[in-house]
Residue frames relative to the residue before (quaternion, step in Angstrom):
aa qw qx qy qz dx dy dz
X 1.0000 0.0000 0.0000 0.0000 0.00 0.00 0.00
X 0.6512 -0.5829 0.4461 0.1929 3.26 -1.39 0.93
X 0.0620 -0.7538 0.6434 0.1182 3.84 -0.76 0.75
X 0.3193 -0.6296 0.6826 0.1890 3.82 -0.69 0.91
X 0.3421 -0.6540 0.6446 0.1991 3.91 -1.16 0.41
X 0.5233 -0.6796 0.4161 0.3020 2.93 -1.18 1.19
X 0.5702 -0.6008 0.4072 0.3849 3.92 -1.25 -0.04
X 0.6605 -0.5409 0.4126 0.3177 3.11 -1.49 0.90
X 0.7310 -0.3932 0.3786 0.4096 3.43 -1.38 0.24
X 0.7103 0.5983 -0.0367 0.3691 3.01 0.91 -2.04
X 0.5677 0.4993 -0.3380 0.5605 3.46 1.27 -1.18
X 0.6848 0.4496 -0.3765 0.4327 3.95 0.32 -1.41
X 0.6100 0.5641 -0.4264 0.3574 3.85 0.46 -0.92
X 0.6573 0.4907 -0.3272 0.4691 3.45 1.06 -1.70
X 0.7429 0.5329 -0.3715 0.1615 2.81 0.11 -1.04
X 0.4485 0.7402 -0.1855 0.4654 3.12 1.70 -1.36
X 0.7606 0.2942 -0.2340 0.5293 3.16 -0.23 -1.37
X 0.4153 0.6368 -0.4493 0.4692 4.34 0.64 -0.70
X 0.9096 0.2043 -0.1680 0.3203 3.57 0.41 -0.90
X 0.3755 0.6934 -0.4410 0.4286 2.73 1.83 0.16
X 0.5528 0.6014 -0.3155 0.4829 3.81 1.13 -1.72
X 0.7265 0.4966 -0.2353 0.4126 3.19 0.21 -1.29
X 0.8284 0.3481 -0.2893 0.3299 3.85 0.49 -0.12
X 0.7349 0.4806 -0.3345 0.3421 2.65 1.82 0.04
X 0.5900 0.5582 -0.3446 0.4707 2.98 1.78 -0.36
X 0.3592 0.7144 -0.5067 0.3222 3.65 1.09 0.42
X 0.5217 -0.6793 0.4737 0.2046 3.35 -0.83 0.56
X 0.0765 -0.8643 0.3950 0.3019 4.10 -0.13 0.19
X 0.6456 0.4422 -0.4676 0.4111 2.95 0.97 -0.17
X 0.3898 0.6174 -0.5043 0.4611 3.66 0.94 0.43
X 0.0484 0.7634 -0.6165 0.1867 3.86 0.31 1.63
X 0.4489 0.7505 -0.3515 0.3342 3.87 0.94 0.54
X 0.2042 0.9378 -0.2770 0.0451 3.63 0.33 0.35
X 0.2281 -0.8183 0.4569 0.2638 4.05 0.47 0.78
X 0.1413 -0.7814 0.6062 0.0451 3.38 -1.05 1.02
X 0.7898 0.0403 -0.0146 0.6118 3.52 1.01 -0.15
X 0.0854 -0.7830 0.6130 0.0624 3.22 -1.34 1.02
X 0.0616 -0.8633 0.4921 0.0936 3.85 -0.20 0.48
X 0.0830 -0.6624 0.7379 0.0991 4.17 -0.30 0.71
X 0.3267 0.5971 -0.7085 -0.1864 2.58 -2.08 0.49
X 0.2322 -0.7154 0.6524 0.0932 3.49 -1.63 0.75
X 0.1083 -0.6335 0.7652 -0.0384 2.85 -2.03 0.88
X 0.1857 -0.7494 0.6279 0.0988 3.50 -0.56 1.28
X 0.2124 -0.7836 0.5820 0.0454 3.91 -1.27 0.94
X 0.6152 0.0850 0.2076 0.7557 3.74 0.84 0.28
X 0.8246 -0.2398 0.3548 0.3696 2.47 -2.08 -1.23
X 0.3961 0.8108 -0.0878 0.4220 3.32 1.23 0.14
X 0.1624 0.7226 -0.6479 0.1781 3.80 0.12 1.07
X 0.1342 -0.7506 0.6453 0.0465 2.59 -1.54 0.63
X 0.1353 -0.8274 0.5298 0.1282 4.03 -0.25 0.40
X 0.0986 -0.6471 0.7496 0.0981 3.62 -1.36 -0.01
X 0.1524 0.6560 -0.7283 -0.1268 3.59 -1.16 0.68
X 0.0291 -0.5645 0.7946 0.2218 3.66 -1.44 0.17
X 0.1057 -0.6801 0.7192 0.0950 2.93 -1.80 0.54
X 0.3532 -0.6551 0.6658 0.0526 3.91 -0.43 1.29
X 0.2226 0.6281 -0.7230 0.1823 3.34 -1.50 1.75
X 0.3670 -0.5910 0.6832 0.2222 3.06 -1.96 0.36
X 0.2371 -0.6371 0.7330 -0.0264 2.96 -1.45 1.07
X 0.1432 -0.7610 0.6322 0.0283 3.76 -0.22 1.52
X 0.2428 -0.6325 0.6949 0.2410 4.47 -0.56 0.81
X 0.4325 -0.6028 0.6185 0.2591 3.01 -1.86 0.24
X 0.7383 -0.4921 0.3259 0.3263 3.30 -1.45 0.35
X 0.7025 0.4624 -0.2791 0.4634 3.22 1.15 -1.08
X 0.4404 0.5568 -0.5126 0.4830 4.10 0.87 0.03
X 0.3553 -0.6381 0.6779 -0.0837 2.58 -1.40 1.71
X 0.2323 -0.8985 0.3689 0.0515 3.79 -0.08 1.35
C-alpha cells in the first residue's frame, strides 16, 4: 500500500493563511450555499440532452420580517 507524505510546513501555512483571504473577502450577506449538484445526460441520435439540479440552503436573516 501506498504512503502519501505528509505536508510541508509551508504548504500548511499557505494553506492557512488561503483561508484566512478567503473569509474575508466572502460576502455576508451572501447566506446562499450549494450542497449538491447532480448532471444527468442521455444522448438520442444526434441529440443530448442534460438535466442539472443543484440543491442549496438559503439561511434568512434575523431581521426579515416574514
Amino acid at each position: 500500500m501506498a504512503t502519501t507524505p505528509d505536508k510541508s510546513l509551508m504548504r500548511c501555512l499557505g494553506e492557512f493563511v488561503g483561508y484566512i483571504v478567503k473569509s474575508v473577502k466572502t460576502d455576508p450577506t451572501k447566506t446562499t450555499r450549494e450542497v449538491n449538484r447532480t448532471v444527468e445526460e442521455r444522448k438520442e441520435g444526434q441529440v443530448t440532452l442534460r438535466r442539472t439540479t443543484i440543491d442549496e440552503v438559503e439561511i434568512q436573516s434575523g431581521d426579515t420580517n416574514v
